[in-house]
VEXDO-730818 format. One record per atom (N, C-alpha, C): residue in three letters; atom name; x, y negated, z. Coordinates in steps of 0.2 Angstrom, whole numbers, plus 2048, in hexadecimal, padded with zeros to 3 digits. Atoms other than C-alpha are relative to their C-alpha. Example, Ala and Ser with C-alpha at 12.3 -4.5 7.8 and 13.67 -1.06 7.14 Angstrom:
2
<residu:ALA atome:N x:804 y:806 z:800>
<residu:ALA atome:CA x:83E y:816 z:827>
<residu:ALA atome:C x:804 y:7FA z:800>
<residu:SER atome:N x:7FC y:806 z:7FF>
<residu:SER atome:CA x:844 y:805 z:824>
<residu:SER atome:C x:7FC y:7FB z:803>
***
This chain:
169
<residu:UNK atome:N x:801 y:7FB z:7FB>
<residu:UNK atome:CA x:432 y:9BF z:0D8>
<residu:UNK atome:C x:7F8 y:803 z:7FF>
<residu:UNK atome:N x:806 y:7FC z:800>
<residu:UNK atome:CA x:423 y:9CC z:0D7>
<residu:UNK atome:C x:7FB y:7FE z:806>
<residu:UNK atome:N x:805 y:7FF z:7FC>
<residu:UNK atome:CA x:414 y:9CC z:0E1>
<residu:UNK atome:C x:804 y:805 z:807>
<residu:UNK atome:N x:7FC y:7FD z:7F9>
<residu:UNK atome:CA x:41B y:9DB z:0EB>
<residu:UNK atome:C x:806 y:7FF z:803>
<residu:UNK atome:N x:7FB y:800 z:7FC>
<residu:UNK atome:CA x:42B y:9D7 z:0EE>
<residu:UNK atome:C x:7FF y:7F8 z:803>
<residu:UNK atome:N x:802 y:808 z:7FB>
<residu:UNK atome:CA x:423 y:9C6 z:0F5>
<residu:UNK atome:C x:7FF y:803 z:808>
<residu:UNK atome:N x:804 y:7FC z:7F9>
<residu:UNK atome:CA x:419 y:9CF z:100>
<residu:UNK atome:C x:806 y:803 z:802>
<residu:UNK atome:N x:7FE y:7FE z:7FE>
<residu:UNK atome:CA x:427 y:9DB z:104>
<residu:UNK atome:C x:803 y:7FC z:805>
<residu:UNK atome:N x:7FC y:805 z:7FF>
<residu:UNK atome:CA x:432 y:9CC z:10A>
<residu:UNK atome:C x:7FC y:7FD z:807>
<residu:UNK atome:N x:804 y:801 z:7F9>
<residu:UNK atome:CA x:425 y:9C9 z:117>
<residu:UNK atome:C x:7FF y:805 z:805>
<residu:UNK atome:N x:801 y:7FA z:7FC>
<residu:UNK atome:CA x:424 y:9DA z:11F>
<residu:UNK atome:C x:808 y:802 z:804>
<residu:UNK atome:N x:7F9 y:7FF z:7FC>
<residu:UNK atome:CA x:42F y:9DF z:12E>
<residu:UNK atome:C x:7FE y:809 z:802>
<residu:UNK atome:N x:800 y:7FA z:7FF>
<residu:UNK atome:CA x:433 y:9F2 z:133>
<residu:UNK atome:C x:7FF y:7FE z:807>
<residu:UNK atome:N x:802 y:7FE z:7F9>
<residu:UNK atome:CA x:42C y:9F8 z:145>
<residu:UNK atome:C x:802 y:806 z:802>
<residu:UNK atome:N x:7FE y:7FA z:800>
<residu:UNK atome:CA x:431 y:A06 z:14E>
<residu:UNK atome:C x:7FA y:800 z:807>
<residu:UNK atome:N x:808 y:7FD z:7F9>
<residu:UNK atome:CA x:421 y:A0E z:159>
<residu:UNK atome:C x:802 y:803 z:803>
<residu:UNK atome:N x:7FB y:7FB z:7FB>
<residu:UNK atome:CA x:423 y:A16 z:16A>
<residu:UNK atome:C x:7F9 y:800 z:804>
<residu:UNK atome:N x:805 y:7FF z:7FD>
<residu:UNK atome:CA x:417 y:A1C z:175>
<residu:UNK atome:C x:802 y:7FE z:808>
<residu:UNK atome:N x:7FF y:7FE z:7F9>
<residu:UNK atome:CA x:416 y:A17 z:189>
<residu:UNK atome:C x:7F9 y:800 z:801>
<residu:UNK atome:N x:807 y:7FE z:7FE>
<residu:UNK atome:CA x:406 y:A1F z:192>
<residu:UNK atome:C x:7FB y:7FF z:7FC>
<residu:UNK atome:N x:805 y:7FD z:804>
<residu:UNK atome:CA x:3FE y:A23 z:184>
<residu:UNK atome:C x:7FE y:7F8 z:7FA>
<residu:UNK atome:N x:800 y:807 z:804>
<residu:UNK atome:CA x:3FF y:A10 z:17B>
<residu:UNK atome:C x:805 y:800 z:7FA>
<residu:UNK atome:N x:7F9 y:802 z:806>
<residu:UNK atome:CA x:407 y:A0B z:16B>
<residu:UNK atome:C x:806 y:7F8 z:803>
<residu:UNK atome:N x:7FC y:806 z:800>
<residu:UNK atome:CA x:415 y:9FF z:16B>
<residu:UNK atome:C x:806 y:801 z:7F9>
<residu:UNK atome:N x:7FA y:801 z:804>
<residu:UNK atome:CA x:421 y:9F9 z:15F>
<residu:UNK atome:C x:805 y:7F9 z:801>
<residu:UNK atome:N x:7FB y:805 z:802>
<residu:UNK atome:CA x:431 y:9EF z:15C>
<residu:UNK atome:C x:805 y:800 z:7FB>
<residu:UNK atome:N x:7FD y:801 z:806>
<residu:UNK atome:CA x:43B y:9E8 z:14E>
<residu:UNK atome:C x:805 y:805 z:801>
<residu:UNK atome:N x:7FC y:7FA z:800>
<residu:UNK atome:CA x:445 y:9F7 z:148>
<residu:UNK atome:C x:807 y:7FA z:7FD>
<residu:UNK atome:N x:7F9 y:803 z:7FE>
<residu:UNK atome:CA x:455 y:9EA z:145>
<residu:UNK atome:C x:803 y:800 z:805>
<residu:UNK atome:N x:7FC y:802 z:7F7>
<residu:UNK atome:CA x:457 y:9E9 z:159>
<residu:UNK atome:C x:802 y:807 z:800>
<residu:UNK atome:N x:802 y:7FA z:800>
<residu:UNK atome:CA x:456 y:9FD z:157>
<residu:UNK atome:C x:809 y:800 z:7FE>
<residu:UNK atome:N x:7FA y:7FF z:802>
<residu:UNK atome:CA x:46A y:A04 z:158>
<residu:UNK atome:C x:7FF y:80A z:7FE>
<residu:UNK atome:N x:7FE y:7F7 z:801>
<residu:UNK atome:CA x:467 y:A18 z:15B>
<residu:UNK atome:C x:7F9 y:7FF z:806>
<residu:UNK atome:N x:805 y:800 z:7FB>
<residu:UNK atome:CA x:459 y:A20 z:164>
<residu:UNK atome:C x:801 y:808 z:803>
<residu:UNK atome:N x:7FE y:7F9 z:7FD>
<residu:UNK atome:CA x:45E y:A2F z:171>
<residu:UNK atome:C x:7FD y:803 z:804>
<residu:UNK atome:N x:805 y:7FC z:7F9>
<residu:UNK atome:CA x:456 y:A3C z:17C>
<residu:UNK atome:C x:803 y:7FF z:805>
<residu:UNK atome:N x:801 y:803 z:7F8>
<residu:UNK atome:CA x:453 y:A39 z:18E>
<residu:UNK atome:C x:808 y:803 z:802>
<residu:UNK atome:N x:7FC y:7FD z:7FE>
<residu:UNK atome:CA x:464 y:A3D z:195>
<residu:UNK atome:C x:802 y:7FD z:808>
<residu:UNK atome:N x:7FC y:802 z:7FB>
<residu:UNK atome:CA x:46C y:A3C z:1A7>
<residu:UNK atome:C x:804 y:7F7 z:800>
<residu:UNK atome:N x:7FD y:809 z:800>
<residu:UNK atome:CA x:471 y:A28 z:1AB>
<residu:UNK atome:C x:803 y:7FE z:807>
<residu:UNK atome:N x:7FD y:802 z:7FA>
<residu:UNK atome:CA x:47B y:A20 z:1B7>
<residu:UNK atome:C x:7FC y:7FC z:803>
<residu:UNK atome:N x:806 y:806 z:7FD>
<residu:UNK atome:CA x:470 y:A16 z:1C6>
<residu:UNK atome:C x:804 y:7FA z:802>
<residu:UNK atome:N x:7FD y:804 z:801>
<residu:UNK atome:CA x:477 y:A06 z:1C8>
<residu:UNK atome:C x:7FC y:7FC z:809>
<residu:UNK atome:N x:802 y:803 z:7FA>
<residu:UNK atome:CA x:471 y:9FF z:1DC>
<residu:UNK atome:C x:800 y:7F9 z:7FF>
<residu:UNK atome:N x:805 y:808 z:7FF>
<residu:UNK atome:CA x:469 y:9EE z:1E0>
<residu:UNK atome:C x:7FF y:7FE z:7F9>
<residu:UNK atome:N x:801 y:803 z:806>
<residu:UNK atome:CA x:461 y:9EE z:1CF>
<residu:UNK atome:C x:7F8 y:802 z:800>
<residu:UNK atome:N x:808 y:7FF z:7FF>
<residu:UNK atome:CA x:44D y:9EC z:1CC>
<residu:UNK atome:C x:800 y:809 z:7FD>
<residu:UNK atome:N x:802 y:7FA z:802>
<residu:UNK atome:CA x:445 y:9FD z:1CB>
<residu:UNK atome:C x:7FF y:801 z:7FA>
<residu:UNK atome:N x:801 y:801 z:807>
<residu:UNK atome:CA x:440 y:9FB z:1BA>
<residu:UNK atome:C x:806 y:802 z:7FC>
<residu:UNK atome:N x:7F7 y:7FC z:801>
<residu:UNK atome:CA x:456 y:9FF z:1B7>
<residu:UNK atome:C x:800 y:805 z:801>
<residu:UNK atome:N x:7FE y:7F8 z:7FD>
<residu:UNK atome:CA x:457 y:A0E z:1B7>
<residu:UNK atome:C x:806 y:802 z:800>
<residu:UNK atome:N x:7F9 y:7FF z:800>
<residu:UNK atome:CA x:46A y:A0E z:1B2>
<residu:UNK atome:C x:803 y:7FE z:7FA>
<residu:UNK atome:N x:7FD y:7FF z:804>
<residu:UNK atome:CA x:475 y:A10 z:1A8>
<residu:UNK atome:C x:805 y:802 z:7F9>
<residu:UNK atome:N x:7FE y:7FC z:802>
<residu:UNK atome:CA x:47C y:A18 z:19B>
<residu:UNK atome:C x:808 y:7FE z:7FC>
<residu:UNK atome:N x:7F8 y:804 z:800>
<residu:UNK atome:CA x:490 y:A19 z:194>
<residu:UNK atome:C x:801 y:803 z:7F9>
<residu:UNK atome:N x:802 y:7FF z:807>
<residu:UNK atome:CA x:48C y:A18 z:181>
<residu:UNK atome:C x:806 y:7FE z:7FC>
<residu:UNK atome:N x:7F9 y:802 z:803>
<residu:UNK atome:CA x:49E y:A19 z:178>
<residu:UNK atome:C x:805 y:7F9 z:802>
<residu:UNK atome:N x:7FD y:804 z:7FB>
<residu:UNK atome:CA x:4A4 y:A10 z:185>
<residu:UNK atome:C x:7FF y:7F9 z:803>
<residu:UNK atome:N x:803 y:809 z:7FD>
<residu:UNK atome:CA x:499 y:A00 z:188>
<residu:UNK atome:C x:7FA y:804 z:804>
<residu:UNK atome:N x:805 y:7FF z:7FD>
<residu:UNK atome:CA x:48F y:A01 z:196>
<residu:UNK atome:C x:7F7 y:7FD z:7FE>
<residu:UNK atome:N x:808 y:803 z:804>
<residu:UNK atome:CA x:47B y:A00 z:190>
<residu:UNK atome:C x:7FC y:801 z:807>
<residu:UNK atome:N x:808 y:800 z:7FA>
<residu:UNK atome:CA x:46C y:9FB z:19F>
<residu:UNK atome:C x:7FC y:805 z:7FC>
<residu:UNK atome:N x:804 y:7FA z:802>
<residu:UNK atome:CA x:45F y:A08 z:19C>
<residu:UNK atome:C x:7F9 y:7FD z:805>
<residu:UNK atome:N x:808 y:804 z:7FF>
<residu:UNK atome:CA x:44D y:9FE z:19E>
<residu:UNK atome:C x:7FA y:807 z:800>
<residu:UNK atome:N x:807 y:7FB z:801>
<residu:UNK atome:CA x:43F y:A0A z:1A3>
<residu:UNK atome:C x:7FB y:7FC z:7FF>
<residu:UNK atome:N x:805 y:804 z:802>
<residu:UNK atome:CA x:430 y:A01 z:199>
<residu:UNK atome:C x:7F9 y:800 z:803>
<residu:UNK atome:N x:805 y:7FF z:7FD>
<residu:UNK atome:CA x:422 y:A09 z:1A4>
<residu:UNK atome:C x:800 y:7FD z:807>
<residu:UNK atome:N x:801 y:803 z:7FA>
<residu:UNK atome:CA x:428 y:A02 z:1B4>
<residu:UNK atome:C x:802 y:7F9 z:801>
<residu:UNK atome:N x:801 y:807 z:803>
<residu:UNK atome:CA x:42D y:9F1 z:1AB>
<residu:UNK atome:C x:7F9 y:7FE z:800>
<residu:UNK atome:N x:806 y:802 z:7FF>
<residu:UNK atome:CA x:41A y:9F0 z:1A8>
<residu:UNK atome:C x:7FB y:803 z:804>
<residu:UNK atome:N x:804 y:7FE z:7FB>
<residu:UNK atome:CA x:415 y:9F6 z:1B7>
<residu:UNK atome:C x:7FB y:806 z:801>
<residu:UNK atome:N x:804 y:7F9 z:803>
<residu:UNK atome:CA x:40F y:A08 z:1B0>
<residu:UNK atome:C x:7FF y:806 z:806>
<residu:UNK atome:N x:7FF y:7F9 z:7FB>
<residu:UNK atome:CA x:40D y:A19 z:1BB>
<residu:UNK atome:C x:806 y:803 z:7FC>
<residu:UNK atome:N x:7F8 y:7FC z:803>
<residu:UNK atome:CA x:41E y:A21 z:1BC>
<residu:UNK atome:C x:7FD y:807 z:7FD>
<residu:UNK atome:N x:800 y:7FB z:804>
<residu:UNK atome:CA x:420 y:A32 z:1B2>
<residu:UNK atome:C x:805 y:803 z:801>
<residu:UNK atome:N x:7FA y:7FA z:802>
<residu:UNK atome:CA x:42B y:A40 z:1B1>
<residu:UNK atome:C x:805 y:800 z:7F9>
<residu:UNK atome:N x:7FE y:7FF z:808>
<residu:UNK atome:CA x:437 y:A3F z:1A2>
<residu:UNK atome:C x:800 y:808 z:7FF>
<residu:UNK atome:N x:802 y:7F8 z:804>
<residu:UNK atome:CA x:433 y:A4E z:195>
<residu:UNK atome:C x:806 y:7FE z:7FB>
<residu:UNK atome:N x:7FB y:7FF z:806>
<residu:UNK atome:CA x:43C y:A53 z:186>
<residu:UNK atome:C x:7FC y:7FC z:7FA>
<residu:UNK atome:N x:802 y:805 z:807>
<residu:UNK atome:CA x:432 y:A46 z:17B>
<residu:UNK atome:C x:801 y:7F7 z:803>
<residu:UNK atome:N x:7FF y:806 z:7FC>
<residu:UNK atome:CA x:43A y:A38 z:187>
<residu:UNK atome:C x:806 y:7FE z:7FC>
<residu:UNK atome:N x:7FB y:802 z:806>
<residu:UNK atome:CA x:445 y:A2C z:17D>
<residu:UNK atome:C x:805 y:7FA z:803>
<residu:UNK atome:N x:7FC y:805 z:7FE>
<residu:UNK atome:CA x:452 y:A22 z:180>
<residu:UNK atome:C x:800 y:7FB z:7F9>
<residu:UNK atome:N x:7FC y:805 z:808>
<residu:UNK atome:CA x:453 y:A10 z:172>
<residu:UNK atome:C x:804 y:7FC z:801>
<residu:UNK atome:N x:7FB y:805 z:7FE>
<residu:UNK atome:CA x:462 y:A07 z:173>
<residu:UNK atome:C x:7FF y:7FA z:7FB>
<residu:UNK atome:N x:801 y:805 z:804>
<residu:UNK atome:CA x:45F y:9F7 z:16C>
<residu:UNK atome:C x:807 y:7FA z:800>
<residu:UNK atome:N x:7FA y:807 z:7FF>
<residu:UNK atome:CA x:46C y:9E6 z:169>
<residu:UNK atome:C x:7FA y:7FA z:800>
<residu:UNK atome:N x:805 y:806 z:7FC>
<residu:UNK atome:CA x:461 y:9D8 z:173>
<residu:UNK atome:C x:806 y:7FA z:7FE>
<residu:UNK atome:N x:800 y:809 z:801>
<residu:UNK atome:CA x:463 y:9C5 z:16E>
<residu:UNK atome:C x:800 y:7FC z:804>
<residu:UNK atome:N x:801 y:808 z:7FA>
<residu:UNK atome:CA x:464 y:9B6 z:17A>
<residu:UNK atome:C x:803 y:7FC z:7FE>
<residu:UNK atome:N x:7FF y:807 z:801>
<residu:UNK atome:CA x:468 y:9A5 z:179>
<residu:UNK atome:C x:807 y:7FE z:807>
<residu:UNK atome:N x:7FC y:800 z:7FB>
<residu:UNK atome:CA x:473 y:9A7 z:189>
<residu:UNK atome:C x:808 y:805 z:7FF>
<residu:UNK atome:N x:7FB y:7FA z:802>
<residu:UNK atome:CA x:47D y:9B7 z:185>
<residu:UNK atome:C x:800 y:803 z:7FB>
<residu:UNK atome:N x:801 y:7FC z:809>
<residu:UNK atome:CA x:47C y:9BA z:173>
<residu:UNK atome:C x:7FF y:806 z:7FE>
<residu:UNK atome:N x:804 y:7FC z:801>
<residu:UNK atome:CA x:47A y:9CB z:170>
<residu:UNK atome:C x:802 y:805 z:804>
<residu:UNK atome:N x:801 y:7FB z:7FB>
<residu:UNK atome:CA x:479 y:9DA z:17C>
<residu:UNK atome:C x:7FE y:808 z:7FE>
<residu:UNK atome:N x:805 y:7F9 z:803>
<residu:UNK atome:CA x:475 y:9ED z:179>
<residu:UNK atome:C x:7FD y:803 z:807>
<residu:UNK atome:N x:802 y:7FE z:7FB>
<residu:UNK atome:CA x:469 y:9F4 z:186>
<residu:UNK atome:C x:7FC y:805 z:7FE>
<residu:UNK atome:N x:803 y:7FA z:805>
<residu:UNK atome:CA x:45D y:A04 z:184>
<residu:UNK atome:C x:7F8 y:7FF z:807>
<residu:UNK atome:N x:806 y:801 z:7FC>
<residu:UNK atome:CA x:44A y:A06 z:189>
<residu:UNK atome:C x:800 y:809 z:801>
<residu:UNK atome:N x:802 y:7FA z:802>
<residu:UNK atome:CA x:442 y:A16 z:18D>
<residu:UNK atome:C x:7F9 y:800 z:800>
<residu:UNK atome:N x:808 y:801 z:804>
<residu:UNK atome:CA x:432 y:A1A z:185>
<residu:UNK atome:C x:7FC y:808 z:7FF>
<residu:UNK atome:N x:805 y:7F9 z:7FE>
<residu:UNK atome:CA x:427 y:A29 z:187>
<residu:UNK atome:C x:802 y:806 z:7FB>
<residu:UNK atome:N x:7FC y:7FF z:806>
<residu:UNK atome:CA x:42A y:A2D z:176>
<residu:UNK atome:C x:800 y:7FC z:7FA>
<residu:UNK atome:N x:800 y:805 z:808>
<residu:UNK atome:CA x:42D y:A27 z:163>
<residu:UNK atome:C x:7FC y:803 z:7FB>
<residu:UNK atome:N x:808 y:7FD z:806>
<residu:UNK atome:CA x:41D y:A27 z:155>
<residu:UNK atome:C x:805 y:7FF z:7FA>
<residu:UNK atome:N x:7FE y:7FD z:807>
<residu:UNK atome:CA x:425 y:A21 z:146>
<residu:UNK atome:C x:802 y:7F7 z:7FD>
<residu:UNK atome:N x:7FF y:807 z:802>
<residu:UNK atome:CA x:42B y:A0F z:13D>
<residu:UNK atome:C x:7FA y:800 z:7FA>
<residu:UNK atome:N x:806 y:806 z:805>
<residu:UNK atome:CA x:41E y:A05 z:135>
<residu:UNK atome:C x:804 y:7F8 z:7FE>
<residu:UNK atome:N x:7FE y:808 z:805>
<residu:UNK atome:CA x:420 y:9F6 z:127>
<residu:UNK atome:C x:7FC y:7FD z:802>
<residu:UNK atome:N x:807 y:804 z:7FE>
<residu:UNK atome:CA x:414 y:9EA z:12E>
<residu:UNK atome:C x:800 y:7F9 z:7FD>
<residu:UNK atome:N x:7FE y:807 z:803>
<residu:UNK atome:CA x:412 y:9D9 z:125>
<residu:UNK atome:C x:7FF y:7FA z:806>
<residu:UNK atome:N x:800 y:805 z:7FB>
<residu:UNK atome:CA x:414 y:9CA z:12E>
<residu:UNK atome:C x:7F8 y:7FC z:802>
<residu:UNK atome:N x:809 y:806 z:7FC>
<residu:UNK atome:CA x:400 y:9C2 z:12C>
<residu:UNK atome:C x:7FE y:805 z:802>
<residu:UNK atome:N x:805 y:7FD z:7FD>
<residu:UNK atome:CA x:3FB y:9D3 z:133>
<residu:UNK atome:C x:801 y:801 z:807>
<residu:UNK atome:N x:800 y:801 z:7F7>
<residu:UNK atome:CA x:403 y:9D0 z:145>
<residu:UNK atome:C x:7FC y:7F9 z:803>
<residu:UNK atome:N x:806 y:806 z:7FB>
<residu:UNK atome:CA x:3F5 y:9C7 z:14F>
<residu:UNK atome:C x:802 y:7FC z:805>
<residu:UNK atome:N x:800 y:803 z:7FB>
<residu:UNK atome:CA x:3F9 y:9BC z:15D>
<residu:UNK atome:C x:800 y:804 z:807>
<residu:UNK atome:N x:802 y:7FD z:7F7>
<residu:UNK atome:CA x:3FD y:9C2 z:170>
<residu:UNK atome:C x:7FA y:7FC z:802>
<residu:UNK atome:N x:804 y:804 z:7FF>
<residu:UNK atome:CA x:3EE y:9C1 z:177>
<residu:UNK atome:C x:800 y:7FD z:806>
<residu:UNK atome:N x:7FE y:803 z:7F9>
<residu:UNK atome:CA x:3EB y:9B3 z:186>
<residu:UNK atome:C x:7FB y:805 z:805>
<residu:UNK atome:N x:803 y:7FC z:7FC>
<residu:UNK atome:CA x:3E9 y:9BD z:194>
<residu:UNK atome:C x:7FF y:7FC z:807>
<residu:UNK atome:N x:7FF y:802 z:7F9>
<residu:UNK atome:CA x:3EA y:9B0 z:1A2>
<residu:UNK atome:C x:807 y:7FF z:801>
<residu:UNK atome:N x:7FA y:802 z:7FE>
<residu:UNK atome:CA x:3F7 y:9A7 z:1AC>
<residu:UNK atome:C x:803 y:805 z:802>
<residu:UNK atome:N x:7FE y:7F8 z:7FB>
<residu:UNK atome:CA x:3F8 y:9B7 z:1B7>
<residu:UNK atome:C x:804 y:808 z:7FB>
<residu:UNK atome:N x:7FF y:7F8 z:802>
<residu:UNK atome:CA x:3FD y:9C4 z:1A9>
<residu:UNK atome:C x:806 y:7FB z:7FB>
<residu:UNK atome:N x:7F9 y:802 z:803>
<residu:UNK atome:CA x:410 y:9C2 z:1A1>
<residu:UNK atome:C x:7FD y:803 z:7F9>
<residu:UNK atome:N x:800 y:800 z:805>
<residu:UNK atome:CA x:40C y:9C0 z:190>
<residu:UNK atome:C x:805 y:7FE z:7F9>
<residu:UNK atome:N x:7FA y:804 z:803>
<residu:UNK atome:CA x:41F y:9B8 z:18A>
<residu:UNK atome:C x:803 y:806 z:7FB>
<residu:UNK atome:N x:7FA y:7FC z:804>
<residu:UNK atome:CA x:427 y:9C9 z:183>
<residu:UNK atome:C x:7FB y:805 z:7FC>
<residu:UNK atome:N x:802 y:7FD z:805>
<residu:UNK atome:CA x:418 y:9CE z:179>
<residu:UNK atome:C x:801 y:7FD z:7F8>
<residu:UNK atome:N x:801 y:804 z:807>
<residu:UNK atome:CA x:41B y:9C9 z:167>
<residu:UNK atome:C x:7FB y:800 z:7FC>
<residu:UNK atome:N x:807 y:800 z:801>
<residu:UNK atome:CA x:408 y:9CC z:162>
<residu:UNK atome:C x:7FE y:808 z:7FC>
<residu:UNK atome:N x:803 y:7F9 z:802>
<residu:UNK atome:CA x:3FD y:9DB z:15B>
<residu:UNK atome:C x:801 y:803 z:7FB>
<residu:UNK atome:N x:7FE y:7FF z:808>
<residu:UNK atome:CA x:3FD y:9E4 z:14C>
<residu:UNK atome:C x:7F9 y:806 z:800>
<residu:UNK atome:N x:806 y:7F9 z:800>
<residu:UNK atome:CA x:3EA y:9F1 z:149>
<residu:UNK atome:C x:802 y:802 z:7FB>
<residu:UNK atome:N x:7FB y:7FC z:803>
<residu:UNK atome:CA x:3F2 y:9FF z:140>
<residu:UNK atome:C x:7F8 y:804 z:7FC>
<residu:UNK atome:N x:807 y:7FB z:800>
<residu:UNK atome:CA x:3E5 y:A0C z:139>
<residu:UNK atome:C x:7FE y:805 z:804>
<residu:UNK atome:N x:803 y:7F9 z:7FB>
<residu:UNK atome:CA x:3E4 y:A19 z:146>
<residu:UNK atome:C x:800 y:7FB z:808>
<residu:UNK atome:N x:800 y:806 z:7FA>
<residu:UNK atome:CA x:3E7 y:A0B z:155>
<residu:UNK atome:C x:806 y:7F9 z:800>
<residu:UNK atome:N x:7FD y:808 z:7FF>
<residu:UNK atome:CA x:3EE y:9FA z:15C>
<residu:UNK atome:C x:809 y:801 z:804>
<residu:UNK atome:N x:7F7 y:802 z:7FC>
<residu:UNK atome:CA x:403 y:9F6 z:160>
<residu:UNK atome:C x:800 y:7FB z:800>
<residu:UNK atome:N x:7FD y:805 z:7FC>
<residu:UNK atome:CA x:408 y:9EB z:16C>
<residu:UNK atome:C x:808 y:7FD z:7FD>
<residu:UNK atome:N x:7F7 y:801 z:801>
<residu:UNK atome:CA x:41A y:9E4 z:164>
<residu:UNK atome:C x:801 y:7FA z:803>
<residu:UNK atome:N x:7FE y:804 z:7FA>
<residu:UNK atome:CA x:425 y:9DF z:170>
<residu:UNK atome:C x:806 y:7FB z:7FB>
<residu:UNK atome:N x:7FB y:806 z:803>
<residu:UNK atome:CA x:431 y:9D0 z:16D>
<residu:UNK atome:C x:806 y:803 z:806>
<residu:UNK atome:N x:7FC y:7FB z:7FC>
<residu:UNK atome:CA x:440 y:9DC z:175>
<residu:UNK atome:C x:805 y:7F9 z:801>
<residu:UNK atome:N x:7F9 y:806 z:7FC>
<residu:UNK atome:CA x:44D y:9CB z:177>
<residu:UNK atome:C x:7FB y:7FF z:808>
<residu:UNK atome:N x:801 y:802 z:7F8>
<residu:UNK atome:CA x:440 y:9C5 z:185>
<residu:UNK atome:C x:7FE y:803 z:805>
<residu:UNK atome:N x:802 y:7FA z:7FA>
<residu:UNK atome:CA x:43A y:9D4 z:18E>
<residu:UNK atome:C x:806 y:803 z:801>
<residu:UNK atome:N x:7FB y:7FE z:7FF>
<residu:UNK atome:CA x:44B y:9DC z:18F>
<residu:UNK atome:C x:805 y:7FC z:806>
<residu:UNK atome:N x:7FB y:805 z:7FF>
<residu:UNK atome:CA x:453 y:9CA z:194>
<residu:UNK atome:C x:805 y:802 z:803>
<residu:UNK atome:N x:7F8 y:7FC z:7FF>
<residu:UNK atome:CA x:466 y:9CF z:196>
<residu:UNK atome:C x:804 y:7FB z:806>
<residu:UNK atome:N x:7FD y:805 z:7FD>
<residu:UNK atome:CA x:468 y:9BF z:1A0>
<residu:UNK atome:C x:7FF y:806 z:807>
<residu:UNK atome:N x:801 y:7FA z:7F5>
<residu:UNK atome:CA x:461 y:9CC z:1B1>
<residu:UNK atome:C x:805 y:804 z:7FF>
<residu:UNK atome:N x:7FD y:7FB z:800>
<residu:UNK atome:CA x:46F y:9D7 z:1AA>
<residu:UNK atome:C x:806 y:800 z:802>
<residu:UNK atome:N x:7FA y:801 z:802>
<residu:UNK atome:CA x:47E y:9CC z:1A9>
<residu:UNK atome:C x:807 y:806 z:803>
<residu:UNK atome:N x:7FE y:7FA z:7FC>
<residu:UNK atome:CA x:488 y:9D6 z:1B5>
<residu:UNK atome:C x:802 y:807 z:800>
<residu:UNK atome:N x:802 y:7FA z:802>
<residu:UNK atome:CA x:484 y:9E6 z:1B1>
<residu:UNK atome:C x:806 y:804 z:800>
<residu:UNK atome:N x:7F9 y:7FD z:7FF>
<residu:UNK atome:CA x:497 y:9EC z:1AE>
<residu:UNK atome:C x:803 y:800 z:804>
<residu:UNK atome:N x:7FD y:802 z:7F8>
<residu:UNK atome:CA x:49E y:9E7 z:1BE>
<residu:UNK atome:C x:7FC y:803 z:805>
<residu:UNK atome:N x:803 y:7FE z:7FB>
<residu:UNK atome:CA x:492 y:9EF z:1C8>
<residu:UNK atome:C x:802 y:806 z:800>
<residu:UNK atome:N x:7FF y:7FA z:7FD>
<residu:UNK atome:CA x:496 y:A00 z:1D1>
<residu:UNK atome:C x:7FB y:805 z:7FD>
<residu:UNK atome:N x:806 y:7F9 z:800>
<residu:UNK atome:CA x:48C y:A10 z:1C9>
<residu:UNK atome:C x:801 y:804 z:804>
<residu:UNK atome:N x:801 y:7F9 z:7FA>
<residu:UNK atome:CA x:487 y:A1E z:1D4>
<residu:UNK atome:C x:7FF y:807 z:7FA>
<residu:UNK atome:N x:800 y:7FC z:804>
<residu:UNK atome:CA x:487 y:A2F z:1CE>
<residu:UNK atome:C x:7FC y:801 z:7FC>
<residu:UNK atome:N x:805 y:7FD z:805>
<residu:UNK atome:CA x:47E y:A37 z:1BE>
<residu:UNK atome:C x:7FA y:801 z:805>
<residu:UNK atome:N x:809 y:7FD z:7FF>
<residu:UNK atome:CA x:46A y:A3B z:1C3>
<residu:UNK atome:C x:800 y:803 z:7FA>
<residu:UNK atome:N x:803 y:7FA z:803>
<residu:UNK atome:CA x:462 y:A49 z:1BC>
<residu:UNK atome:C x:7F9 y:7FC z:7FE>
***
């Protein structure tokens, strides 16, 4: 085996996204399709954070706002607002498809494995379980999430048997 294709063998694709002005990324394997902002069904008694639902060739998919998951200032959705439908992994309910919304989409990056740094310890007080660690890029620094634990589908189970309310705009 070559040098490069050694190294290649360690690199994993990323797909960047922007919320409030931040980089993030996640493994583009978890990535199915990624679609602009559209009307979603709201789903009652469900954390604010759910913003709904949506009815993606007939499996119902949760619809994760990321800014109000990490406690962000809300926003208006624009026309560079994205919808990413991901298939989440657990240990409890094997695998799931749920979708985040993200400001918008930068771009996929190769990143090699010894160039992602360690989540930093922030304290007991700051949830640091669904960061997967850094990555300093050349123009700035991505946060990459570990989308099975942030996502956790086990708060979803449910999710198809619950009543939806009309489309929102």
């Amino acid at each position: 085996m070559t040098d490069e294709a050694t190294s290649d063998a360690h690199a994993e694709q990323f797909l960047t996204f922007e919320l409030a002005g931040e980089a993030y990324g996640i493994e583009i394997l978890k990535v199915q399709e990624i679609r602009g902002w559209e009307p979603i069904r709201k789903i009652p008694n469900t954390p604010a954070y759910l913003k709904g639902a949506l009815n993606l060739r007939g499996s119902i998919v949760p619809i994760v706002d990321l800014r109000e998951r990490f406690n962000m200032e809300k926003i208006e959705y624009t026309p560079t607002t994205v919808v990413i439908v991901m298939c989440i992994h657990t240990e409890n309910n094997g695998s799931t498809v749920m979708g985040i919304v993200a400001d918008a989409v930068s771009d996929v990056l190769d990143i090699h494995l010894n160039e992602i740094k360690a989540s930093p310890n922030l304290g007991a007080k700051i949830d640091t379980r669904y960061i997967r660690g850094m990555y300093v890029g050349k123009k700035n620094m991505i946060m990459l999430l570990d989308v099975d634990k942030l996502l956790n589908p086990d708060e979803f189970m449910d999710i198809a048997v619950l009543p939806l309310e009309p489309e929102h705009k």
